[in-house]
C-alpha positions as CSV (number, residue, x, y, z in Angstrom):
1,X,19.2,25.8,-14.8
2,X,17.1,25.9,-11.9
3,X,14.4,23.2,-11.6
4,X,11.4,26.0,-11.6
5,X,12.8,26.9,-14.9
6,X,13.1,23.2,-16.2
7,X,9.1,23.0,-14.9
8,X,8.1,25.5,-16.7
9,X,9.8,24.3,-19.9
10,X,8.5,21.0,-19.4
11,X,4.7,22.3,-18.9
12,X,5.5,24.2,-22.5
13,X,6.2,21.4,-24.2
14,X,3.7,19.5,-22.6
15,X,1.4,22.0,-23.9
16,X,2.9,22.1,-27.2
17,X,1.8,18.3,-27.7
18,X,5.1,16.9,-28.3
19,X,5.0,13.0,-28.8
20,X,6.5,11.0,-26.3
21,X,9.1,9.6,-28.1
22,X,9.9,12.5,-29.6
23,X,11.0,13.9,-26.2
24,X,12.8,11.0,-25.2
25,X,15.1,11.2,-28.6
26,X,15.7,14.5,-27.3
27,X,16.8,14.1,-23.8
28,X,19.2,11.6,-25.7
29,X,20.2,14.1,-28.1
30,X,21.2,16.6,-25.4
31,X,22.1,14.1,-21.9
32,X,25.1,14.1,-20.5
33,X,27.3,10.7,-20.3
34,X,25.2,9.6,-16.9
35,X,22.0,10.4,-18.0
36,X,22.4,9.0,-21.4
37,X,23.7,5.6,-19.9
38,X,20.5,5.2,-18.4
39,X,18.3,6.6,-21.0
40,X,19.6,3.9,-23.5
41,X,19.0,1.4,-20.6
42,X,15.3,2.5,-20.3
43,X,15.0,2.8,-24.1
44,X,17.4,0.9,-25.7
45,X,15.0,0.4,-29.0
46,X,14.7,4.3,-29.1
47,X,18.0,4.7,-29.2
48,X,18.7,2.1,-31.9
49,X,16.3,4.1,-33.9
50,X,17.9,7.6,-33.6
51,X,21.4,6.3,-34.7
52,X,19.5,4.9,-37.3
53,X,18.2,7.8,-38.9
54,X,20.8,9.7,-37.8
55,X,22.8,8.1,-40.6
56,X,20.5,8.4,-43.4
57,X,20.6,11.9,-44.9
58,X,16.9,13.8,-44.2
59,X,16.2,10.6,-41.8
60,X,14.3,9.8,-44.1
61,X,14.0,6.1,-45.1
62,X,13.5,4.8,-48.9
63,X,10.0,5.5,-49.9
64,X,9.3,7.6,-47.5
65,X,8.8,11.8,-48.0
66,X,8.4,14.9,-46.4
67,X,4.9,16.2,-44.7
């Protein structure tokens, strides 16, 4: 993918009003080895939290429901 393209993504999403940490379990979600390494570094309670819920089925904890 060529970095215009991943600009241009990025300004639609910016534009889209995605939370922060909502990208950032993203990029987790879809990083290579490397880049994961260091996202886990940057973020290592982010991280905790998406293999969290990524064990409960929906993510969703008890008591908690749907929007």
């Amino acid at each position: 993918m060529s970095r215009l393209l991943e600009y241009r993504i990025s300004a639609k999403l910016a534009a889209e009003d995605v939370p922060f940490y909502a990208l950032i379990m993203a990029a987790m979600r879809r990083a290579d080895s490397i880049n994961l390494k260091k996202l886990q570094a940057a973020w290592p309670g982010i991280w905790e939290e998406l293999q969290r819920l990524y064990q409960i089925p929906g993510a969703l904890d008890e008591g908690e429901r749907t929007c």
